[in-house]
C-alpha positions as YAML, in Angstrom:
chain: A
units: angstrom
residues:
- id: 1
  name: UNK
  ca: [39.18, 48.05, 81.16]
- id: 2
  name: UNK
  ca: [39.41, 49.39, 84.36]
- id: 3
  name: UNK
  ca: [41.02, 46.13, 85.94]
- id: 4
  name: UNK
  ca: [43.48, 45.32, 83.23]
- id: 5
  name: UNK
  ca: [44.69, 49.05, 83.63]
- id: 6
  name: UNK
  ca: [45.42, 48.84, 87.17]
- id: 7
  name: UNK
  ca: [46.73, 45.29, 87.02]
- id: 8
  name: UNK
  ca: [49.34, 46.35, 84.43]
- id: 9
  name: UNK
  ca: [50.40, 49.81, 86.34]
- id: 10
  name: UNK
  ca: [50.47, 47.29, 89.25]
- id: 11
  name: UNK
  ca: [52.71, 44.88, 87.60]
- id: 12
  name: UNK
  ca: [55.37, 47.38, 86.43]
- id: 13
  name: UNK
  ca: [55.61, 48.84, 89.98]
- id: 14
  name: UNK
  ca: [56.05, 45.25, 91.74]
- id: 15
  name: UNK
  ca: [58.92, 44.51, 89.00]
- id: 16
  name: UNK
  ca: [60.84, 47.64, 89.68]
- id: 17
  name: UNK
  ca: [60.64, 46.62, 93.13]
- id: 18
  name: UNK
  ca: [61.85, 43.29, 92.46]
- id: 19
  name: UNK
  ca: [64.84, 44.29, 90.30]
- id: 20
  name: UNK
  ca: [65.46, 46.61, 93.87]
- id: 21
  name: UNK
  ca: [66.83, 43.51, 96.07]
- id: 22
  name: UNK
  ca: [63.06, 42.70, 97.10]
- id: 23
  name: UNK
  ca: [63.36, 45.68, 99.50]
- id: 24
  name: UNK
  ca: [60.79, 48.40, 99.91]
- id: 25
  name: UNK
  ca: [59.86, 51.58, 101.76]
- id: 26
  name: UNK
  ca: [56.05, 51.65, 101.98]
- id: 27
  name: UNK
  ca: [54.78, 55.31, 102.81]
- id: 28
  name: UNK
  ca: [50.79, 55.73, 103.68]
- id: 29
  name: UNK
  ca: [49.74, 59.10, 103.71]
- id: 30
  name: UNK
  ca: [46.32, 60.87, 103.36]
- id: 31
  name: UNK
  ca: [45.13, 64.66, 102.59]
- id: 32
  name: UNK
  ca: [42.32, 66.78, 103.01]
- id: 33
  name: UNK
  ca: [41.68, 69.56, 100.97]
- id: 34
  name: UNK
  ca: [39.50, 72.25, 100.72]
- id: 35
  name: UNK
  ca: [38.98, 74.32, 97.58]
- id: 36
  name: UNK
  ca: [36.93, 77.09, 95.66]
- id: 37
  name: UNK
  ca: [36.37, 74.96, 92.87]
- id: 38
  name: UNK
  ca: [37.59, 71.90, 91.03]
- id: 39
  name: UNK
  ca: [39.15, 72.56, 87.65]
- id: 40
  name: UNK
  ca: [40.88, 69.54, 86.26]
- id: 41
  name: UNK
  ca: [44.28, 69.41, 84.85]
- id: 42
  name: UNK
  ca: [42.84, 69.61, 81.64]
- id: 43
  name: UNK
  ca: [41.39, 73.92, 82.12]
- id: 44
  name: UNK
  ca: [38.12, 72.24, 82.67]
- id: 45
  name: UNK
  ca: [36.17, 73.69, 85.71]
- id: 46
  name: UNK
  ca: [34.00, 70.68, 86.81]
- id: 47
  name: UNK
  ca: [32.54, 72.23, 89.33]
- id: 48
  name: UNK
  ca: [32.02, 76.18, 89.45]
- id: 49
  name: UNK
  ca: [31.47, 75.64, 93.69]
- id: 50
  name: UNK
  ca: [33.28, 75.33, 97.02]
- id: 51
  name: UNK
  ca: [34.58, 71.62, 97.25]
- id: 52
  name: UNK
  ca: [36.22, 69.01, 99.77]
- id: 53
  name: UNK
  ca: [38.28, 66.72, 97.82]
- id: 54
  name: UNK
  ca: [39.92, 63.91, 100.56]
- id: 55
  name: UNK
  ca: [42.70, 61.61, 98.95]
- id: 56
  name: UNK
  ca: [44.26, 58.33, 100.33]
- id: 57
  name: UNK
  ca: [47.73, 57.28, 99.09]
- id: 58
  name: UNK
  ca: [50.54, 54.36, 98.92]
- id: 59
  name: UNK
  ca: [54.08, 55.05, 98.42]
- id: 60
  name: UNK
  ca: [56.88, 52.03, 97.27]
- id: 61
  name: UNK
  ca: [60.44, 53.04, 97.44]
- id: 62
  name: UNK
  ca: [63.14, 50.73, 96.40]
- id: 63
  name: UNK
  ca: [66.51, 50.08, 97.89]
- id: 64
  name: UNK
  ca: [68.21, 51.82, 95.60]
- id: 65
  name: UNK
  ca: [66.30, 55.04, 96.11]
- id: 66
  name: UNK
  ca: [65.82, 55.02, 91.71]
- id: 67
  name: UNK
  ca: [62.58, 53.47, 91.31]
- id: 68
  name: UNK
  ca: [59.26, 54.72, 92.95]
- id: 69
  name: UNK
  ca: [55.08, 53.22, 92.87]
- id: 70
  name: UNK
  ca: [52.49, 55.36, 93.83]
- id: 71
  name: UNK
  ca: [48.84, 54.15, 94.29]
- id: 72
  name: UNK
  ca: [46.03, 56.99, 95.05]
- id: 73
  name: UNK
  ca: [42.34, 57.00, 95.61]
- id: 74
  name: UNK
  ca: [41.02, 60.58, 94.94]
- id: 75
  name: UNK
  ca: [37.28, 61.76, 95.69]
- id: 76
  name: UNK
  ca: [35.54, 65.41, 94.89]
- id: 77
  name: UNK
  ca: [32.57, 65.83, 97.47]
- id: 78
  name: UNK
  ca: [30.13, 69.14, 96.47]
- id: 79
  name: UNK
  ca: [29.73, 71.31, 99.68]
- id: 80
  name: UNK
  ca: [26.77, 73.58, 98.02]
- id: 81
  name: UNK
  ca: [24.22, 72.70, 95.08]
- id: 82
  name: UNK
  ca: [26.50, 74.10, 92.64]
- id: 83
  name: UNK
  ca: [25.85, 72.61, 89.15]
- id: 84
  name: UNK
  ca: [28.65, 71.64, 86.57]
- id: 85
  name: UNK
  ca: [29.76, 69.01, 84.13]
- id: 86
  name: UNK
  ca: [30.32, 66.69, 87.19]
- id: 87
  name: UNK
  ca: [27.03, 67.30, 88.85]
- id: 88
  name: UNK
  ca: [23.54, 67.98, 86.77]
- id: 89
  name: UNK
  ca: [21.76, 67.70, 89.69]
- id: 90
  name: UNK
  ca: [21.75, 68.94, 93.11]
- id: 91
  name: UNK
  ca: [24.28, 66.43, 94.71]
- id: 92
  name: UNK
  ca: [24.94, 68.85, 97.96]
- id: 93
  name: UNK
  ca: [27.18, 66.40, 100.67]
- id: 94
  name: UNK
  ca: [28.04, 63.90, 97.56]
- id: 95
  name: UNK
  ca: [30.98, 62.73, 96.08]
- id: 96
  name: UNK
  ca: [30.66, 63.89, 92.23]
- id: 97
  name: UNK
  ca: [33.88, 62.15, 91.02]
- id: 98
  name: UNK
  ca: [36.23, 60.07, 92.26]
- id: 99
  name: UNK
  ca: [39.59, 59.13, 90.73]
- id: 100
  name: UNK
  ca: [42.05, 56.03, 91.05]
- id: 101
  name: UNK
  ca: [46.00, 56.98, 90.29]
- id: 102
  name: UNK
  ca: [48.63, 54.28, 89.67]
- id: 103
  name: UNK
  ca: [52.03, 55.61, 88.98]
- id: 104
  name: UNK
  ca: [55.83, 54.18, 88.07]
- id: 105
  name: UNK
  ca: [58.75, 56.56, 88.54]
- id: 106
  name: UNK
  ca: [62.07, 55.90, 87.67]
- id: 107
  name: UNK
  ca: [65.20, 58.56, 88.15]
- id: 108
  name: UNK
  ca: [68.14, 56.73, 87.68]
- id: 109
  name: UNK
  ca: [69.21, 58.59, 84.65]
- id: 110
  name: UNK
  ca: [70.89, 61.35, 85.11]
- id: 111
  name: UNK
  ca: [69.05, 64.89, 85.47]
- id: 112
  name: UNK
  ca: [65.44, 63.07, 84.03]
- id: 113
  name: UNK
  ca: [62.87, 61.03, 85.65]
- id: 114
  name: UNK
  ca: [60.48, 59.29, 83.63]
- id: 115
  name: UNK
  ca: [56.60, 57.85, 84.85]
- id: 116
  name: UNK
  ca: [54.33, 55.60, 83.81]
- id: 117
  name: UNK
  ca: [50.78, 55.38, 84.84]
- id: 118
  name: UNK
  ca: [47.15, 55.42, 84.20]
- id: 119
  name: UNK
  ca: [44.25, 57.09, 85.99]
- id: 120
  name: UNK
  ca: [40.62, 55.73, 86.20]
- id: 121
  name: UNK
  ca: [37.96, 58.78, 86.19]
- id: 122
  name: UNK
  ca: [34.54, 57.86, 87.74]
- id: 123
  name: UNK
  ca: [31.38, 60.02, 87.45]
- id: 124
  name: UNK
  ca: [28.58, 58.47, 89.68]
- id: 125
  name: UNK
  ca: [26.46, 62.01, 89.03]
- id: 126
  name: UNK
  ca: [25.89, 61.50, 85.49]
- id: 127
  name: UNK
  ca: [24.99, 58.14, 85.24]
- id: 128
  name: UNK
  ca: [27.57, 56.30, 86.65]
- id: 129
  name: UNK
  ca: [29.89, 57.35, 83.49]
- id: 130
  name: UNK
  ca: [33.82, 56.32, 83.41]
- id: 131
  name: UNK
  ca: [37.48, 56.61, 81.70]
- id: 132
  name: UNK
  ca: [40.53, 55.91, 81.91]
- id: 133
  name: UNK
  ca: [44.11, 57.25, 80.76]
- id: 134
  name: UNK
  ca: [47.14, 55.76, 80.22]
- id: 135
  name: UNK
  ca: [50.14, 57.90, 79.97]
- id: 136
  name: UNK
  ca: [53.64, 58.57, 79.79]
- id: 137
  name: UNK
  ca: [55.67, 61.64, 81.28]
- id: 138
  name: UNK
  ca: [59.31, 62.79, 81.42]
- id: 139
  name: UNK
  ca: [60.49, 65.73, 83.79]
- id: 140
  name: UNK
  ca: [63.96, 67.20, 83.01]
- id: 141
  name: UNK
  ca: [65.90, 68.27, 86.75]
- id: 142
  name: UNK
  ca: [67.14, 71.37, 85.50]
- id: 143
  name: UNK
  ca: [66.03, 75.29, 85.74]
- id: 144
  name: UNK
  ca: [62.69, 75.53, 85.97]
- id: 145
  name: UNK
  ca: [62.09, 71.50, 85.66]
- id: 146
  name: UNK
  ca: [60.38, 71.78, 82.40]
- id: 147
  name: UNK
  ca: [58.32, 68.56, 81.88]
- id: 148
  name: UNK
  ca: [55.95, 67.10, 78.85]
- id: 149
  name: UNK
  ca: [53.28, 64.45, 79.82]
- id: 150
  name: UNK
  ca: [50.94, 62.78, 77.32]
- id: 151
  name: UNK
  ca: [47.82, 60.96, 77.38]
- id: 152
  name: UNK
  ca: [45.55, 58.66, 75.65]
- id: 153
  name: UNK
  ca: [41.93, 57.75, 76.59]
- id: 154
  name: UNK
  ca: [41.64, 54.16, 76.19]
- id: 155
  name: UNK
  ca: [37.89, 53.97, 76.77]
- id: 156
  name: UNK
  ca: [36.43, 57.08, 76.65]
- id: 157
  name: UNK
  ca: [36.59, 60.43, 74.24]
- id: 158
  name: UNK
  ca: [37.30, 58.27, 71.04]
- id: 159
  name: UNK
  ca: [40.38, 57.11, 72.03]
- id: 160
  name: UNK
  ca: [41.81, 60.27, 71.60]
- id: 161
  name: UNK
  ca: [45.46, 61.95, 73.06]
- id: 162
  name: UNK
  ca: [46.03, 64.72, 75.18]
- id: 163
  name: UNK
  ca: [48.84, 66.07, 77.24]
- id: 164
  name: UNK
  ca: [50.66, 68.91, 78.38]
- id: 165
  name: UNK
  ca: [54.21, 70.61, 78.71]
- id: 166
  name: UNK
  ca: [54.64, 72.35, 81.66]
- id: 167
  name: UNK
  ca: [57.59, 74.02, 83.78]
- id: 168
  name: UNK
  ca: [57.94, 74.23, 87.88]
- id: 169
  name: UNK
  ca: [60.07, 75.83, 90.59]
- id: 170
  name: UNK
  ca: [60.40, 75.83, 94.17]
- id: 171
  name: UNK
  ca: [62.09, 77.03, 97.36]
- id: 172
  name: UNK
  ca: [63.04, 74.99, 100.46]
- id: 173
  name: UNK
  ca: [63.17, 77.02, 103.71]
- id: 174
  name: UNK
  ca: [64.97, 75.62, 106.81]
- id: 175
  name: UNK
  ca: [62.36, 76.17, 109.01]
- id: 176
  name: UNK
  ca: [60.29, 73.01, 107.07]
- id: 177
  name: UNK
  ca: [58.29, 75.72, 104.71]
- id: 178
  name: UNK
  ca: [58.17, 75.87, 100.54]
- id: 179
  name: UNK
  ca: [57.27, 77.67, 98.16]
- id: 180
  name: UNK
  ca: [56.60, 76.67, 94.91]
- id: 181
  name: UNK
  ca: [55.65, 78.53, 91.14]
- id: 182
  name: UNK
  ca: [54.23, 76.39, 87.93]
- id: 183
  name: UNK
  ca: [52.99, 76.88, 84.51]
- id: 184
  name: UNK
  ca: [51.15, 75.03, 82.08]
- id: 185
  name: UNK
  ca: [49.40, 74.99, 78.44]
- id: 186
  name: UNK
  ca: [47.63, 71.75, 77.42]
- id: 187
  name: UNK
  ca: [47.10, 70.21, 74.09]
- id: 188
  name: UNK
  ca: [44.33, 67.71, 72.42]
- id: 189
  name: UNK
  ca: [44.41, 65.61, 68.89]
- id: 190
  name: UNK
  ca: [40.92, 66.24, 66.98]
- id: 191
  name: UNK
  ca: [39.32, 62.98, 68.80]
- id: 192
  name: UNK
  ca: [39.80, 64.42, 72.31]
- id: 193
  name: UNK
  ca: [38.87, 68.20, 71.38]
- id: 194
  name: UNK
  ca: [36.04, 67.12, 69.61]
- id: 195
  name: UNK
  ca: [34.54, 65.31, 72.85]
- id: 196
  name: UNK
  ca: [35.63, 67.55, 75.69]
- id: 197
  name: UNK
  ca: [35.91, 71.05, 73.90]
- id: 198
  name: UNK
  ca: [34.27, 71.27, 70.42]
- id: 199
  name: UNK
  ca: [30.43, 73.06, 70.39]
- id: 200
  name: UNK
  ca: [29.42, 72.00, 66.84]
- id: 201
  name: UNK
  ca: [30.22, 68.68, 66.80]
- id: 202
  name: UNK
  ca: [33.51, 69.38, 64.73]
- id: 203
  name: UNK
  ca: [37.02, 68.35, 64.96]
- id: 204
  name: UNK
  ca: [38.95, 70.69, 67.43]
- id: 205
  name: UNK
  ca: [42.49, 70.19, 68.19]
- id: 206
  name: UNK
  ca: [45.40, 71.79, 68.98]
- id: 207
  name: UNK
  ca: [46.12, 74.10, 71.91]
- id: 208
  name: UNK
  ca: [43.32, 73.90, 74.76]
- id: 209
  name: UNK
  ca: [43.96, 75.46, 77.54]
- id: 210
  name: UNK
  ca: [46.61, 77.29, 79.67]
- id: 211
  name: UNK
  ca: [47.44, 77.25, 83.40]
- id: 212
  name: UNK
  ca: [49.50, 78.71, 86.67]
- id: 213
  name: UNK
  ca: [49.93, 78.98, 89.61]
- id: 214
  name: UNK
  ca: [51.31, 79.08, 93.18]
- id: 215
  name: UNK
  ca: [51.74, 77.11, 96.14]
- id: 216
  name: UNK
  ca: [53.10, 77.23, 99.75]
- id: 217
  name: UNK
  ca: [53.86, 74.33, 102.41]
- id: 218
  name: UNK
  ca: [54.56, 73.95, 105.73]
- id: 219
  name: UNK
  ca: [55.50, 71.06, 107.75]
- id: 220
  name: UNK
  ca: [53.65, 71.50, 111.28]
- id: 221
  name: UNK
  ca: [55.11, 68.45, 112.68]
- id: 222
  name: UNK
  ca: [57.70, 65.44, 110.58]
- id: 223
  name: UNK
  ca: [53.81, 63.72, 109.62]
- id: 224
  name: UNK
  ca: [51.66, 66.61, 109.71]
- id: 225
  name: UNK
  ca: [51.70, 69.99, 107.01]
- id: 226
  name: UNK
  ca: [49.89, 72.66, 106.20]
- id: 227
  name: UNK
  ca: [49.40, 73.53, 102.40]
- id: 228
  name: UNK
  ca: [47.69, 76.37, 100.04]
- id: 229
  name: UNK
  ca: [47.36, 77.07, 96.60]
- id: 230
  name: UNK
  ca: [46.35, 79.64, 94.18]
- id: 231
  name: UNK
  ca: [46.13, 78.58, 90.07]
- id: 232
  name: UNK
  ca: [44.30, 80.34, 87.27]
- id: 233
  name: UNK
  ca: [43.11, 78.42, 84.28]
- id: 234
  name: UNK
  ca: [41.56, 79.66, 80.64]
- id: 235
  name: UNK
  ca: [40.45, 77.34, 77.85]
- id: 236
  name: UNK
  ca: [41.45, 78.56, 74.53]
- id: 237
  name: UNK
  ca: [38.85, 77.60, 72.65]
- id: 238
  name: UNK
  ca: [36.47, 80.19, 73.11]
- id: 239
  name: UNK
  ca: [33.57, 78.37, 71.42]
- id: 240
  name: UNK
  ca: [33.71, 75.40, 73.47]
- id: 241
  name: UNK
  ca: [31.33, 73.93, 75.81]
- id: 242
  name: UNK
  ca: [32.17, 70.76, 77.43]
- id: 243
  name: UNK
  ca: [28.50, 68.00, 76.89]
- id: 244
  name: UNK
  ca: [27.18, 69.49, 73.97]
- id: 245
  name: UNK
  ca: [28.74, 66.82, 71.72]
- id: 246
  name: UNK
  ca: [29.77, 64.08, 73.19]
- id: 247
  name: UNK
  ca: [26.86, 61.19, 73.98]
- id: 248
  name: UNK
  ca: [28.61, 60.62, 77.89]
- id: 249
  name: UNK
  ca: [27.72, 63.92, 78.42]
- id: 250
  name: UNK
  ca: [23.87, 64.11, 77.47]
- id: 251
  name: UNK
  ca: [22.68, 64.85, 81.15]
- id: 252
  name: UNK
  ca: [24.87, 68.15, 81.72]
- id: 253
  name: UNK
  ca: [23.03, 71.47, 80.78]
- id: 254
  name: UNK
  ca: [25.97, 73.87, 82.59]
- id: 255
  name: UNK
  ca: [29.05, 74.09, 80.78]
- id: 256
  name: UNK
  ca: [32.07, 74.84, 82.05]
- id: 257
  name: UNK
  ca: [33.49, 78.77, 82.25]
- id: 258
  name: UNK
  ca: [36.14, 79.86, 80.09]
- id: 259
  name: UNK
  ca: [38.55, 80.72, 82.96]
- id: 260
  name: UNK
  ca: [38.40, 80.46, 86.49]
- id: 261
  name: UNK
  ca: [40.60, 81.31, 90.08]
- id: 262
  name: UNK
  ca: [40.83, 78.68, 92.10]
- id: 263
  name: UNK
  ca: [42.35, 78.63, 95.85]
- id: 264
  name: UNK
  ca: [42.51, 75.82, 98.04]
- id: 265
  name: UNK
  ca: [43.52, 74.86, 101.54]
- id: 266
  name: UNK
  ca: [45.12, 71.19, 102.64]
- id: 267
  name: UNK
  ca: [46.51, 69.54, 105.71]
- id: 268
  name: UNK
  ca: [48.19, 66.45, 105.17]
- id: 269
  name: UNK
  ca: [49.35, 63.35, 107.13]
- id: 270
  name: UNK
  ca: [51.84, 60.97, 106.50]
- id: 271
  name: UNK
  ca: [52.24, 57.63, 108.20]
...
């Protein structure tokens, strides 16, 4: 599953390129980044701990400037023996997850951009469990850039959908800093709540979480910045505990808090 995911985000990127007069911008760039704890974009905290979390990624530009590929490999290393959904066992020094991103953005219509992507999710920790998502996403380039994204699980939590709606803002400073405000609530049909949220075994959808935060950038050199971040997430369902239903999930025994405050540290480089 894995393989015919990539290949087909891989696919639509290398077409948009072609329709683009065959010629490309390719942008390396990698990132560090050091944080209190790793909560996922979900509200889930997978890891209640101090983490490093190093990412490597590709950028494609075409000619035209309208159509943009992104590959990204994405790892979450434990620094302490902290225990969580992504690590049963003490897994101090280890990578607990790591994540593949493929992405398609196109913004040649006016005042929207619209992606296309899927992400793999591996979990060596707990016995070498996977998933992936597929997903669409559309971002409107007005006032607060309100934005919707939804997602299905192709191989994992019953096949289930999931997604959020979400609004941004930021702040360009002359001087190469930014500043930059978002907010978040996330959603879940019953086959997805029922795997990832639901304590009973029941079907739990609906609203699942809510999120914001704030963020701040500086560019030390034209390659080189500086970032931090500061985000606050609460699940909604107050019952649920993330393993207690679903069968990928049999090893963890910690489940995941009901909120959390999360800050994090990054300095990035780009090629």
């Amino acid at each position: 599953m894995k393989k015919s995911v990539m290949a087909a985000s891989a696919v639509m990127g290398m077409g948009a390129l072609s329709a683009g007069a065959f010629e490309a911008t390719v942008t390396p760039s990698v990132d560090v980044n050091f944080a209190s704890a790793f909560v996922g974009g979900n509200g889930i905290t997978w890891v209640d701990g101090p983490m490093l979390m190093p990412s490597a990624s590709l950028g494609i530009d075409d000619k035209s400037g309208k159509h943009h590929t992104s590959f990204m490999y994405w790892a979450g290393i434990n620094l302490d023996d902290t225990k969580g959904p992504d690590n049963p066992n003490d897994a101090q020094g280890e990578i607990t997850e790591w994540d593949v991103f493929a992405d398609y953005t196109y913004t040649g219509i006016e005042m929207v951009d619209l992606s296309a992507g899927s992400i793999f999710y591996a979990f060596p920790k707990i016995g070498g469990q996977y998933t992936t998502d597929v997903y669409i996403k559309a971002k409107l380039n007005v006032l607060l850039n309100p934005a919707a994204t939804v997602l299905y699980d192709v191989d994992g939590s019953n096949y289930g959908f999931h997604g959020d709606i979400g609004i941004s803002e930021g702040y360009d400073f002359e001087c190469g800093a930014s500043i930059g405000a978002w907010a978040k609530i996330t959603w879940a049909d019953s086959n997805y709540g029922k795997a990832y949220f639901s304590s009973d075994g029941n079907d739990y959808s609906g609203l699942m979480s809510y999120g914001a935060g704030l963020s701040a950038s500086y560019g030390i050199t034209e390659a080189v910045s500086l970032n931090a971040g500061l985000a606050y997430w609460k699940l909604d369902n107050d019952d649920g505990v993330l393993g207690q239903t679903y069968a990928a999930w049999d090893a963890i025994d910690t489940p995941s808090p009901q909120d959390n405050v999360v800050g994090n540290v990054s300095v990035g480089y780009t090629f």
